[in-house]
C-alpha positions as CSV (number, residue, x, y, z in Angstrom):
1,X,99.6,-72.6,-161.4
2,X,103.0,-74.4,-162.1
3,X,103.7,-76.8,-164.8
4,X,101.3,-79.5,-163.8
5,X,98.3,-77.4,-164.8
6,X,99.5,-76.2,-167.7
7,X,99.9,-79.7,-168.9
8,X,96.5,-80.9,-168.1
9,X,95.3,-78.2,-170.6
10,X,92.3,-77.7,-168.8
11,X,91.5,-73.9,-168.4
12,X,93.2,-72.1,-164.9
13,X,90.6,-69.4,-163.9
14,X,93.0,-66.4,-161.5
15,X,90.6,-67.2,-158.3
16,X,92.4,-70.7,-158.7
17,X,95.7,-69.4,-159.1
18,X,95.7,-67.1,-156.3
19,X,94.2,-70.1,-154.1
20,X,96.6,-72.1,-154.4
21,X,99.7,-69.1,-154.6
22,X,97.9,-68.1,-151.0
23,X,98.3,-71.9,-149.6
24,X,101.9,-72.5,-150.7
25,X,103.9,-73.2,-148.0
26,X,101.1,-73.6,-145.5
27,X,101.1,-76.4,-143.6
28,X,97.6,-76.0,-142.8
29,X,94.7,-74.2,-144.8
30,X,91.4,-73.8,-145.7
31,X,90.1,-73.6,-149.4
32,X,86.6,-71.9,-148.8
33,X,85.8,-71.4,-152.0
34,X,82.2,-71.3,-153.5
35,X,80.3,-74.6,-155.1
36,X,81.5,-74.9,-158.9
37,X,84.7,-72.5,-158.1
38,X,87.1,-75.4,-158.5
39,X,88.3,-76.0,-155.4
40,X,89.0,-79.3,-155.9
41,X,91.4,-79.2,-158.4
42,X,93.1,-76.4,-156.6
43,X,93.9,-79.0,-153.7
44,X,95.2,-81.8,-156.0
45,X,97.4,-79.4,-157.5
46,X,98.3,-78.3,-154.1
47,X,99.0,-82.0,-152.8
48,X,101.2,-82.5,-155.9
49,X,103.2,-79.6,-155.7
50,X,103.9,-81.0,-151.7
51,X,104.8,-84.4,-153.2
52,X,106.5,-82.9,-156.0
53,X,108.8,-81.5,-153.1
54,X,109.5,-84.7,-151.4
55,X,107.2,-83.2,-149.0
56,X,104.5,-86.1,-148.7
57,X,104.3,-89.7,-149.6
58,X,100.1,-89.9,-150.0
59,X,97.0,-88.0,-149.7
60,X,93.7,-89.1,-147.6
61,X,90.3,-87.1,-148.6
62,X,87.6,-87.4,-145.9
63,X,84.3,-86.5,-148.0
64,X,80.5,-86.8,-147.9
65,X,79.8,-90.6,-149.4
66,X,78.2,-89.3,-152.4
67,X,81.3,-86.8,-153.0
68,X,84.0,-89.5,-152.2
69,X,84.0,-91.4,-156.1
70,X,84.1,-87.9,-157.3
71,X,87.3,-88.1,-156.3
72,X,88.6,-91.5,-157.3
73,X,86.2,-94.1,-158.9
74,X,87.3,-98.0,-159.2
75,X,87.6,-98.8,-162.7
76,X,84.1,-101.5,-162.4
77,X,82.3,-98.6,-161.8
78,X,82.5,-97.0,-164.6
79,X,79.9,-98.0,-167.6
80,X,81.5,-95.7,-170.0
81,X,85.1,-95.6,-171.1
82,X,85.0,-91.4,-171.0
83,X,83.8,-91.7,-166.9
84,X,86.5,-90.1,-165.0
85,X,87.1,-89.2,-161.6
86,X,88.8,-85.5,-160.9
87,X,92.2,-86.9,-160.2
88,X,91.8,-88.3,-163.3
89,X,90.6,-85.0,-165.1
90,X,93.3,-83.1,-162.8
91,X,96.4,-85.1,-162.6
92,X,96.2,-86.5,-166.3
93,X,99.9,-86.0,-166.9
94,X,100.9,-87.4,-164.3
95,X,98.5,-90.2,-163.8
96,X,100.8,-92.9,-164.0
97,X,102.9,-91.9,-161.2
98,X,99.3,-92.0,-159.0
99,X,97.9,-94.8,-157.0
100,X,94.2,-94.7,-156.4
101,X,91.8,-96.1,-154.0
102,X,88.8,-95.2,-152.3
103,X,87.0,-97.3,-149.7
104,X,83.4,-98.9,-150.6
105,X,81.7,-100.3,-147.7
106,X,78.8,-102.3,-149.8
107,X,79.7,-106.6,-150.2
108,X,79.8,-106.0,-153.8
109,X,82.1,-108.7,-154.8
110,X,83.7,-106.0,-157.5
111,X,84.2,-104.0,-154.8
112,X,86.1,-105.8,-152.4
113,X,87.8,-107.0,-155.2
114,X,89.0,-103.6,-155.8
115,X,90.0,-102.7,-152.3
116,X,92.1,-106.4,-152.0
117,X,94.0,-105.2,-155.0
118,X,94.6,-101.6,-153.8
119,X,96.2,-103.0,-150.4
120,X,98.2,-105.5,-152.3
121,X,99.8,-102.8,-154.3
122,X,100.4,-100.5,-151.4
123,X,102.8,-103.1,-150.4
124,X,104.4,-103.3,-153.6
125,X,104.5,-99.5,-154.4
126,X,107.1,-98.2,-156.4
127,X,107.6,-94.8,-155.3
128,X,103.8,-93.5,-156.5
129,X,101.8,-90.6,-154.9
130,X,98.9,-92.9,-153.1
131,X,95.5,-90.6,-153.2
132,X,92.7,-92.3,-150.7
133,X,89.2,-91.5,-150.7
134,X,87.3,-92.0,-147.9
135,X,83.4,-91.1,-146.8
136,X,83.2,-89.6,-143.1
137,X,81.1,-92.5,-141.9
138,X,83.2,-94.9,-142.8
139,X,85.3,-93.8,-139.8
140,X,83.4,-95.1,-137.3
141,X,84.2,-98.5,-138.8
142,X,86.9,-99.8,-136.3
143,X,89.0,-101.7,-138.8
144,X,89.2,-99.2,-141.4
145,X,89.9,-96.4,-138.8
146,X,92.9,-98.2,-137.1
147,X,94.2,-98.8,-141.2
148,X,93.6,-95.4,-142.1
149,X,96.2,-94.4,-138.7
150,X,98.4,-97.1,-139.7
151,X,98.5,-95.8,-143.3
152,X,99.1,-92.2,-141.9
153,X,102.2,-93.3,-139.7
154,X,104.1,-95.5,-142.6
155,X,103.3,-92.6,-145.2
156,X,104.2,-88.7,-144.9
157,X,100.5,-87.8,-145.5
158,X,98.5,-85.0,-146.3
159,X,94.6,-84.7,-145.4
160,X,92.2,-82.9,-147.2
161,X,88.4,-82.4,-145.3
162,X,85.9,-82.0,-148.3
163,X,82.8,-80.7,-147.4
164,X,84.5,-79.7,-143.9
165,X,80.7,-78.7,-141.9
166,X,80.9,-83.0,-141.1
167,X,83.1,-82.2,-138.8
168,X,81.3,-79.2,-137.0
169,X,80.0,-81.1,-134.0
170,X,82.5,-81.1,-130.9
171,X,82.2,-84.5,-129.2
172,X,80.7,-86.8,-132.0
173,X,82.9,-89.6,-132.3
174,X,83.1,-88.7,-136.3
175,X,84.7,-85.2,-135.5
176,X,86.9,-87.0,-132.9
177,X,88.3,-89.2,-135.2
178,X,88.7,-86.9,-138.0
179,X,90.6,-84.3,-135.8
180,X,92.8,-88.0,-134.5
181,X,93.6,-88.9,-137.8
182,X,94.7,-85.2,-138.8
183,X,97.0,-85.2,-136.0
184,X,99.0,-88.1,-137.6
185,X,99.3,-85.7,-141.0
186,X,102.0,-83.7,-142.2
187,X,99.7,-81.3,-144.5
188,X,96.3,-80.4,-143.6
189,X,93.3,-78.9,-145.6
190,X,89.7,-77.9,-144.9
191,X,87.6,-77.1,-148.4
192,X,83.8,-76.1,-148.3
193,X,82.1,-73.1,-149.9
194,X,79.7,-73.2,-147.0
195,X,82.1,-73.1,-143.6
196,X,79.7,-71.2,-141.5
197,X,75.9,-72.1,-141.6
198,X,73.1,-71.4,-138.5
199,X,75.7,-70.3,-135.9
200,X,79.6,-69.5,-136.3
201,X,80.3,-72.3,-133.3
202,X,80.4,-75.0,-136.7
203,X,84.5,-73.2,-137.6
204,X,85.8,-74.8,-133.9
205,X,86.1,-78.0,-135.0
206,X,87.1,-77.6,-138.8
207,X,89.9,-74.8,-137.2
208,X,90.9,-77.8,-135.3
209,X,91.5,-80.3,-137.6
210,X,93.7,-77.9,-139.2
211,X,95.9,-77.2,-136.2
212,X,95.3,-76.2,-132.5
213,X,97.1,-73.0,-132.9
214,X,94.2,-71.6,-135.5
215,X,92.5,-70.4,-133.1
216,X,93.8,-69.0,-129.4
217,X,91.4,-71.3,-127.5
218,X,92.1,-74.5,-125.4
219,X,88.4,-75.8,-125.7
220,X,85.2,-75.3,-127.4
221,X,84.0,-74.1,-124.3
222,X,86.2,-70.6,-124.5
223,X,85.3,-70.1,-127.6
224,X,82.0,-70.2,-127.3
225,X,81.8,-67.9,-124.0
226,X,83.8,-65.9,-126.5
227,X,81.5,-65.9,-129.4
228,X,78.0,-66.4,-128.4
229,X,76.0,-64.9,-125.5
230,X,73.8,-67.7,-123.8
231,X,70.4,-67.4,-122.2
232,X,67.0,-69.4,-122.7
233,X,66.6,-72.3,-120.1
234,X,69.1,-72.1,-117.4
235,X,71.5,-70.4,-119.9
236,X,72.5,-73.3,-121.7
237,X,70.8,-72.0,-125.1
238,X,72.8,-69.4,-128.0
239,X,70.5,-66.2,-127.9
240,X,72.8,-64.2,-130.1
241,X,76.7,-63.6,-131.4
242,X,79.3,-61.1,-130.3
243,X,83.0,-60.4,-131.3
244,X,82.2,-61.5,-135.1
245,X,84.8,-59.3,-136.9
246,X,87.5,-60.9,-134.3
247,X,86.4,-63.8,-135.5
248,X,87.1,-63.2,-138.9
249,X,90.3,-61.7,-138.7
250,X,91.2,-65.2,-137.2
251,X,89.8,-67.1,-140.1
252,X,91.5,-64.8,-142.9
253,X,94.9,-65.7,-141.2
254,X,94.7,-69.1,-142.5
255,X,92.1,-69.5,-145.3
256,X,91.1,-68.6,-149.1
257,X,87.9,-67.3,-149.2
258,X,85.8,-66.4,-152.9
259,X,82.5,-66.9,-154.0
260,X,81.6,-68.2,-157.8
261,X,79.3,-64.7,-158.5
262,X,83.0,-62.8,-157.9
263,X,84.9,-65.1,-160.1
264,X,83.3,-66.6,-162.1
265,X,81.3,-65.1,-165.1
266,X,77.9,-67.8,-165.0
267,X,74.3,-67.5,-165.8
268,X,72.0,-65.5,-163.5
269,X,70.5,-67.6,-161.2
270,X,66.3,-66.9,-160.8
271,X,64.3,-67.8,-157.6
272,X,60.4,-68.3,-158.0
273,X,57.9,-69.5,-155.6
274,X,55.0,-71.1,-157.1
275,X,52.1,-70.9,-154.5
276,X,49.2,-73.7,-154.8
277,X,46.5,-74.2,-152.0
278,X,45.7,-77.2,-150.0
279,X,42.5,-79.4,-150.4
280,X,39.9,-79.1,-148.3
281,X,41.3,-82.3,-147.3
282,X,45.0,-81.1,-146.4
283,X,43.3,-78.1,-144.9
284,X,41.7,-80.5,-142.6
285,X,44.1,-82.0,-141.5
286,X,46.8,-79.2,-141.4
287,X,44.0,-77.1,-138.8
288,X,44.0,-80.0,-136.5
289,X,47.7,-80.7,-136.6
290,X,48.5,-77.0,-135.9
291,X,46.0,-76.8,-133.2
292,X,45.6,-79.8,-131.1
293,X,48.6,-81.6,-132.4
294,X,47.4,-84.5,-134.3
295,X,45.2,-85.4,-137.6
296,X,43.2,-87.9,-138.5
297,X,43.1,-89.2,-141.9
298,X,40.1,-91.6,-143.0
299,X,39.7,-93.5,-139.3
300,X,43.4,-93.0,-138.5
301,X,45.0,-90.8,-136.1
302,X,48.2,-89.4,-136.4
303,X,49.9,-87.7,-133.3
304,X,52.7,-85.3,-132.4
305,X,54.1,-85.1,-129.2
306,X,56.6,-82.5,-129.6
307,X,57.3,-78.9,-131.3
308,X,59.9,-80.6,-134.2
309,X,57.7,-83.3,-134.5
310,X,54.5,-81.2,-135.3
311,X,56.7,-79.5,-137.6
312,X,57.6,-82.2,-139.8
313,X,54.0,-83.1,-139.8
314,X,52.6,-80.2,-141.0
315,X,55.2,-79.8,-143.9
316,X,54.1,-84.1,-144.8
317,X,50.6,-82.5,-144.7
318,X,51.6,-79.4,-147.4
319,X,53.3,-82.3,-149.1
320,X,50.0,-84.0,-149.3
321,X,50.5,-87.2,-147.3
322,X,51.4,-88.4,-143.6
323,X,53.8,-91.2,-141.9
324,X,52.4,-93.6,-138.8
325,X,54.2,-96.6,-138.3
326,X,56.2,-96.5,-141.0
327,X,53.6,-96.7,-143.5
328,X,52.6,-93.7,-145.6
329,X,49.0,-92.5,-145.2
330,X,47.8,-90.3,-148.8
331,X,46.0,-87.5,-147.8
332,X,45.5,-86.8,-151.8
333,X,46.0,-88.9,-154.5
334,X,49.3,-87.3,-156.8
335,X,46.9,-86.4,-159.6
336,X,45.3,-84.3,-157.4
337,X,48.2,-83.2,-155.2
338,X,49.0,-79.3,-155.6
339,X,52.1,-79.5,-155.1
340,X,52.8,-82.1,-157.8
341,X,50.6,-80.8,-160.0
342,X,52.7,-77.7,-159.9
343,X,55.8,-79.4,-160.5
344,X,54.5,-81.7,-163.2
345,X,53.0,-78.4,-165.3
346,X,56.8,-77.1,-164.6
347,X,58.8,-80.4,-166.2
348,X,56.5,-80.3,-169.2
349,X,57.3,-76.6,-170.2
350,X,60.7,-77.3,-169.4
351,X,63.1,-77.3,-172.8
352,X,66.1,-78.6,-171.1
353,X,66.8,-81.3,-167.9
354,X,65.2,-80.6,-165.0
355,X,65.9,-81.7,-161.0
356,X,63.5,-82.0,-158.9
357,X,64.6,-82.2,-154.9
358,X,62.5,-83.4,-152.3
359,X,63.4,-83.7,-148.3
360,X,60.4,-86.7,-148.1
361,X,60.5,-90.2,-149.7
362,X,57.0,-90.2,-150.4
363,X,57.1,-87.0,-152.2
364,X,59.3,-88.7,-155.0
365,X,56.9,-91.6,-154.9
366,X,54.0,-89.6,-156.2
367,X,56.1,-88.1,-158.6
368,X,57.3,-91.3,-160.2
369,X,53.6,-92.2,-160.6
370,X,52.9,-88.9,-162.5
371,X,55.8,-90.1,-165.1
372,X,56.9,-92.4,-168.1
373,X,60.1,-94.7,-166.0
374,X,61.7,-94.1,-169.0
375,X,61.9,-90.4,-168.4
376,X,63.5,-89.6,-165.0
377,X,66.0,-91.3,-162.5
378,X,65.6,-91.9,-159.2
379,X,68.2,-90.6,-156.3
380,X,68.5,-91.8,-153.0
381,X,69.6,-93.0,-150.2
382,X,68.1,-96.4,-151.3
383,X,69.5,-96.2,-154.8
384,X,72.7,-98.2,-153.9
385,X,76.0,-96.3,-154.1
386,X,77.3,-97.9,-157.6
387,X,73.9,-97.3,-159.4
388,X,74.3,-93.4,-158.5
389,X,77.5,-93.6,-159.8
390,X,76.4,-95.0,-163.1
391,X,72.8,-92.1,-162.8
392,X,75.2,-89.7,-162.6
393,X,77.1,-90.2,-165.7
394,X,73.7,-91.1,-167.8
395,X,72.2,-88.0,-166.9
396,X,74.8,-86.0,-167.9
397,X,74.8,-87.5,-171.1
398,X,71.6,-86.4,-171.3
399,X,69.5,-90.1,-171.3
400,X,66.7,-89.5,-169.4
401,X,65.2,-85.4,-168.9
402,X,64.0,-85.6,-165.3
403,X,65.8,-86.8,-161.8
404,X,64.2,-86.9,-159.0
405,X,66.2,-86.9,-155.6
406,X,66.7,-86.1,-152.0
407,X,68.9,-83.3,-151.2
408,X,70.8,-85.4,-148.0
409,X,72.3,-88.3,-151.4
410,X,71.8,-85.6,-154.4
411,X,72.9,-81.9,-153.0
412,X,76.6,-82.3,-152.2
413,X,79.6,-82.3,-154.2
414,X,78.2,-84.0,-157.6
415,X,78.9,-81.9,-160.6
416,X,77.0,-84.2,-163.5
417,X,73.9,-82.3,-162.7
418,X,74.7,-79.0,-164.3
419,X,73.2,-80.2,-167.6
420,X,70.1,-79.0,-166.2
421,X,68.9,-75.7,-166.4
422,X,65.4,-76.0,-163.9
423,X,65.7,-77.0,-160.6
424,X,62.0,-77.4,-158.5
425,X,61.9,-77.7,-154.8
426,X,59.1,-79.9,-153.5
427,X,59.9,-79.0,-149.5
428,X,63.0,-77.9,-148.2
429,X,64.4,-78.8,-144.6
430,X,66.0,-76.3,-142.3
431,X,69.2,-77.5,-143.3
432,X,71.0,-74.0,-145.0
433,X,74.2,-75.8,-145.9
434,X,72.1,-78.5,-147.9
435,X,70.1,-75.9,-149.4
436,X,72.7,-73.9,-150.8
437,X,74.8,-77.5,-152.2
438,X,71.8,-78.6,-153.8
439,X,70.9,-75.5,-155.6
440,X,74.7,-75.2,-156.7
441,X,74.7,-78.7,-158.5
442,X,73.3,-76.5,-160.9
443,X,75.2,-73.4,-161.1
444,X,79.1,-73.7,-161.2
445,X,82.1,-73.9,-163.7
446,X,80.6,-75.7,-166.9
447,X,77.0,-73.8,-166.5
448,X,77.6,-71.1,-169.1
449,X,76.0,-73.4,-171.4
450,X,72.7,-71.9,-169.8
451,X,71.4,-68.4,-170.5
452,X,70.1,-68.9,-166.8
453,X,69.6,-71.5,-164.2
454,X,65.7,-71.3,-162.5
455,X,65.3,-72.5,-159.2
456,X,61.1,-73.4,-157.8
457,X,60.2,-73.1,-154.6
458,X,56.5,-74.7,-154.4
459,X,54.6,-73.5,-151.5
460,X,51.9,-73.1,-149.7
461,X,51.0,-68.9,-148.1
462,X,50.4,-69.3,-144.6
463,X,52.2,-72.5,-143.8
464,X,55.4,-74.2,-142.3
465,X,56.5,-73.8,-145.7
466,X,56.8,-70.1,-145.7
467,X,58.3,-70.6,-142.1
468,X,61.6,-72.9,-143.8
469,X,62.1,-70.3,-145.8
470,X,62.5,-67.2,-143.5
471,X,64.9,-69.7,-141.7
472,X,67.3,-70.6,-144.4
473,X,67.5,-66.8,-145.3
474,X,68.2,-66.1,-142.1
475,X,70.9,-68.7,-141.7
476,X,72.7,-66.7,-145.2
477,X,72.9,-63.7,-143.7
478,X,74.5,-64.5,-140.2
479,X,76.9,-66.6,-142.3
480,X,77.6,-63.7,-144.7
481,X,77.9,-61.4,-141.5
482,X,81.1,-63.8,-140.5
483,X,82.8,-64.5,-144.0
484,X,82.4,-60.7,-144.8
485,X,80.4,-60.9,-147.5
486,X,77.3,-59.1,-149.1
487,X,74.0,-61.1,-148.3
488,X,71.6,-62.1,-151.2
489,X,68.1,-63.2,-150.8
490,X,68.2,-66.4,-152.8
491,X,64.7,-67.4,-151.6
């Protein structure tokens, strides 16, 4: 992998070296490489070999916002002096040639602090290689997006797209600006281990912000006339795929593609379902809900008007619990929920730390009030973004046995969480991409410290429940069908 990581003395696995070996050169590329297969130090390695080469003056990372202080991490935030970020962990030799910064949008004094300081220095810089991490959102912020194409015009700069799927949507503004801002780059990189999830149409845009030669289409349009075969109400709906293996050829022109089970020697991975029934309460309500679309829960009715909605309902009602007007109606207290029940008999048995993952709020509420404080962490959207940074680091160390989280802040990009060894699934959403993330928080480069990693679906037979799962599975095969890969039933 060149001198640099040889230096950092940090073990090179060959996946890595012929990732990075494969992108030489390129201009653009794509790093799909499986959760915990190290794809992110193969792309600071790669962006230092480009600067190394008088190639590039700075580097911009577009990622998730709870992947972006993975990246780089202000010094404030860190409440122990072995915290480090991966440029850090990566680029240790050459650290002091590096100026960091990543944007923080909270009105943390600290933080604004931080950023004043970084633009102060980036008029002052003395030749440095200037890494930038940025959360997709934070594009849509006006100011920061006319900085950020500023930034790109005064610096040769390359731009890396972590977690590329944020960018799947044609026409939301976010894509628009992402694919704007790669235009004004020298060096371009997609990385995800999950490029392809429900439908094939999510590589257009990622393809794009690479370049618009990667694939021989002038608009989404094309390619999807191309691709998919449309029918359902006037036409206007995807009834099935076509052309797949042209697809793919086009894809293997300019990408890197392995999966962690082919490279990486980790612990075997086990899927259970635990299956609890609903009380006669639950059951209630779930009959009228699936039938006549709403429920009604001592004296108060709960409707839904549409097919999603009634969906969502019924999986609040497996969960024990139902929303109206923002307030939370408990069909069953927790210590007679099922569900939590379940999961509470779990994280007892449990010898090592556990995660527990949850696509409702009030499904982590009734957990907390089955527990000691002192025993879990909480993780959220509502947790603000500099405690999580701090959670992170204290679970790893081991402080606390349980955390209890939201796939949508917890699933993506965060490697602290492979201490644990048990991962339970309160409900699941028909997201496939954040299925897959969350469950790999467990299982990547640094898990061999497990004899194996067990994953919990709780569910209830005959139930929306059983009907998320048949999706997701779904989901991993068509995507397995377009990255060439053999399917496994992982649920």
């Amino acid at each position: 992998m060149g001198a640099t990581a040889q230096q950092t003395k940090i073990r090179d696995f060959s996946h890595q070296r012929d990732a990075l070996r494969k992108g030489d050169g390129q201009k653009f590329f794509a790093y799909f490489m499986g959760p915990g297969t190290g794809k992110t130090r193969v792309e600071l390695l790669d962006a230092w070999q480009w600067y190394e080469k008088g190639e590039i003056d700075a580097m911009i990372v577009l990622a998730p916002n709870s992947v972006k202080t993975s990246w780089v991490m202000w010094d404030h935030m860190k409440d122990d002096p072995s915290d480090e970020d991966q440029v850090t962990t990566h680029l240790r030799p050459v650290l002091a040639r590096i100026l960091k910064g990543v944007w923080i949008s909270s009105a943390h004094g600290l933080d604004k602090k931080a950023w004043s300081e970084f633009e102060t220095r980036l008029t002052k810089n003395q030749h440095k290689f200037i890494i930038l991490s940025v959360n997709y959102e934070a594009l849509l912020n006006g100011q920061l997006f006319d900085f950020l194409c500023a930034f790109c015009q005064q610096y040769r700069t390359a731009i890396c797209a972590d977690e590329s799927t944020r960018i799947g949507k044609p026409g939301a503004k976010r894509t628009k600006r992402s694919l704007k801002l790669a235009r004004l780059c020298k060096i371009r990189r997609i990385l995800t281990g999950t490029p392809i999830v429900k439908t094939p149409m999510k590589i257009y845009s990622q393809a794009k912000f690479l370049d618009p030669s990667a694939l021989p289409f002038n608009s989404f349009f094309a390619f999807r006339n191309r691709y998919a075969i449309m029918g359902g109400f006037q036409g206007r709906q995807i009834i099935a795929y076509q052309h797949l293996d042209e697809l793919s050829s086009y894809i293997d022109r300019w990408s890197y593609r392995c999966r962690k089970e082919d490279c990486l020697d980790l612990p075997p991975q086990i899927y259970l379902k635990r299956r609890v029934e609903m009380t006669p309460e639950q059951m209630k309500a779930y009959k009228t809900m699936r039938e006549e679309f709403y429920a009604e829960i001592r004296g108060e009715e709960i409707t839904a008007q549409i097919v999603l909605a009634q969906i969502i309902r019924l999986q609040q009602i497996t969960g024990g619990y139902l929303h109206k007007d923002g307030n939370v109606i408990e069909i069953v207290p927790p210590d007679r929920n099922p569900k939590l029940q379940e999961a509470l008999e779990i994280m007892e048995d449990a010898e090592k730390q556990v995660i527990v993952w949850a696509n409702f709020r009030p499904e982590i509420e009734g957990m907390k009030s089955l527990l000691d404080p002192k025993d879990y962490f909480e993780f959220h959207g509502d947790v603000p973004e500099r405690e999580r940074v701090s959670i992170r680091k204290a679970f790893k160390r081991g402080e606390r046995k349980y955390l209890l989280g939201t796939q949508s802040t917890g699933g993506i990009g965060i490697d602290e969480f492979k201490v644990a060894d048990t991962v339970i699934h309160l409900s699941s959403n028909f997201d496939t991409e954040m299925r897959i993330q969350s469950d790999d928080r467990t299982h990547r480069i640094g898990s061999e410290m497990h004899k194996a990693v067990t994953y919990y679906d709780i569910i209830v037979p005959n139930t929306v429940d059983v009907k998320v799962l048949r999706v997701l599975r779904t989901d991993t095969q068509l995507s397995a069908k377009v990255l060439r890969e053999t399917w496994r039933e992982w649920v």
